[in-house]
N, C-alpha and C positions, 0 to 999 in steps of 0.2 A: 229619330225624334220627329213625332208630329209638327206639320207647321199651321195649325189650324189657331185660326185668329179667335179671340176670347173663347175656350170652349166652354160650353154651356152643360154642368153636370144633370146626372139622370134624376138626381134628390133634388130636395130644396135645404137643406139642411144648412146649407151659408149663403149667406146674399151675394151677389156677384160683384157687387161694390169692393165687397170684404176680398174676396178672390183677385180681383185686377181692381187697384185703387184707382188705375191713371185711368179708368171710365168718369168716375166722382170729378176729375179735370175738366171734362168735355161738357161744354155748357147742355146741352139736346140730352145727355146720360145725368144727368142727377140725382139724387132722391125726391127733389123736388119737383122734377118734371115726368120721373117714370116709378113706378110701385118696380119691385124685383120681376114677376113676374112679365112685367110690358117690358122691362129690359133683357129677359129673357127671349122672350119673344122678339123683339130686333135683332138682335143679332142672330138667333137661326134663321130670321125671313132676310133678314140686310147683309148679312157677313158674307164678302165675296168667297169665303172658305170652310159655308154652312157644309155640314156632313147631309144634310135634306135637300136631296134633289127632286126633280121633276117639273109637273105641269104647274102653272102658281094653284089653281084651286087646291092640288094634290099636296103642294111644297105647305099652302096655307094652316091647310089640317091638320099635319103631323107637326107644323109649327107649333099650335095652341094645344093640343095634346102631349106636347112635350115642357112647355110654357107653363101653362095656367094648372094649377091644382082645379082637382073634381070640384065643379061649384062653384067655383072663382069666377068666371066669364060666364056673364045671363046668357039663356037661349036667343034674344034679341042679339047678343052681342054680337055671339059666333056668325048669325047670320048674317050679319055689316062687315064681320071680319074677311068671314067665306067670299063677300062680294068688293073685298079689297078696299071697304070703307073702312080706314083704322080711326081713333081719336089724333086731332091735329096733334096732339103733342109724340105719338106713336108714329104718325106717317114722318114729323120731321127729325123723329130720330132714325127709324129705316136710312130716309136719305141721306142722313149726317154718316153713318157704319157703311154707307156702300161706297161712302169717298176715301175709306181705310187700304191702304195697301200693301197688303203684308207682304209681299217681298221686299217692299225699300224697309218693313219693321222686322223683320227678321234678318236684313243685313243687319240696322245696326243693331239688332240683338245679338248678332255674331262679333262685330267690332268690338263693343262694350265685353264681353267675355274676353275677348282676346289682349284689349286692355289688362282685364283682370288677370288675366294668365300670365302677361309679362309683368306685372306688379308684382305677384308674388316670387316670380322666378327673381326679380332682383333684389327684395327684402330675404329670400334663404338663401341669397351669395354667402358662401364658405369665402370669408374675407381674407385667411389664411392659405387658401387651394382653390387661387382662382385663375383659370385660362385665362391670359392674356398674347393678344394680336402684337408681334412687334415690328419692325422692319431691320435687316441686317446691313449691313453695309454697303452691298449692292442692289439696294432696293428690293429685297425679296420678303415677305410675310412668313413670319417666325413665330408659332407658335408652343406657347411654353405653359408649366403650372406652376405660381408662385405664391407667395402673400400678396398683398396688398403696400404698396408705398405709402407713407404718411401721408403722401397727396392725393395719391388714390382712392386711400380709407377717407380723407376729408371731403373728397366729392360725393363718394359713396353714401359716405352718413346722412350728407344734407337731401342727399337724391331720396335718401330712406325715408329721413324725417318727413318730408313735402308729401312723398307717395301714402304712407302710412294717414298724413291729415285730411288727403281727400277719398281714403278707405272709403270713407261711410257712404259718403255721397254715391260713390261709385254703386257699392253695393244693393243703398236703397234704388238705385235706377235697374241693377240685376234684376231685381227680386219684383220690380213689377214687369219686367220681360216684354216689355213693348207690347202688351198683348199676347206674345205669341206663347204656344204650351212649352212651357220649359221644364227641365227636371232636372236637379245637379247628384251625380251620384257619387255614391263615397266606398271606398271597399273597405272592408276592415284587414287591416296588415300591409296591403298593396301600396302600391305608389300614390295611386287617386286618391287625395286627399278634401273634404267639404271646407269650407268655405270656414265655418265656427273651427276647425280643426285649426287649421291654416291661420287666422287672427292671433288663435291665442299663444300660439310657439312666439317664445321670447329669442329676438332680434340681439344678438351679443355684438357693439360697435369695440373692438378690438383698439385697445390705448396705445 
């Protein structure tokens, strides 16, 4: 899995707002402070995990060449840009994308999954065939497969219930992925199951 911070696609074809919402968050990323294309262009020149390396004139070039549509940036411009003059509201977004740090955001892009992955594992508890830890007489850990005790099943449910109301939220925090490139795959017939998959299997709380 790539861990490159917002990547920035080769089309224009969707705005980048639309791609990573949580930019639209950051006051310096707006619609109102940057067109698409100037926010393209911050993050290949600002993103500490631009795929364009090199010297800055060099980094500059294939910035706006990759940024701006044919025509979009006047001749005047490129030459202010080449010479590292951007528009104030371009330079203070550069600045605001190089205080990003995508290893503390793709930790918790990895927490927040792993959250999700213990959610689901405990909403498809088999309530009927489920390992349980015990201690035997002489203090020793015993484990067994049984049902679920009536008290069991009553912590279980409420644990279900709560889990299941903050689904969403979880989710909508997945699916903007802290910035980082994420991709959730799904197999057809396999164990990996996605996510829409996964939601809509019905939860049986056993009477």
């Amino acid at each position: 899995m790539s861990n490159e911070l917002f990547p920035v696609p080769a089309d224009h074809t969707r705005k980048l707002r639309e791609l990573y919402p949580a930019l639209q968050e950051v006051p310096e990323f707006t619609d109102s402070k940057l067109i698409d294309e100037e926010l393209r262009f911050v993050i290949l020149y600002g993103s500490p995990t631009s795929p364009i390396k090199g010297e800055d004139s060099v980094r500059i070039a294939k910035c706006i060449e990759r940024a701006f549509k044919q025509g979009s940036l006047s001749a005047q411009d490129k030459v202010l840009y080449a010479q590292g003059k951007f528009p104030d509201n371009v330079r203070s977004a550069v600045l605001r994308m190089r205080k990003f740090n995508p290893s503390t955001r793709n930790k918790a892009k990895e927490a927040t999954e792993n959250v999700f992955n213990q959610f689901v594992q405990i909403l498809n508890t088999d309530t009927n065939n489920t390992k349980i830890t015990e201690l035997d007489s002489d203090g020793n850990s015993i484990e067994s497969t049984r049902g679920m005790t009536l008290d069991e099943l009553k912590k279980w449910s409420e644990m279900a219930i709560k889990i299941t109301s903050e689904l969403p939220t979880l989710i909508e925090t997945m699916e903007k992925g802290f910035g980082m490139h994420q991709k959730i795959k799904s197999q057809e017939g396999g164990n990996q199951k996605n996510i829409d998959k996964i939601l809509s299997e019905k939860i049986t709380l056993d009477e």
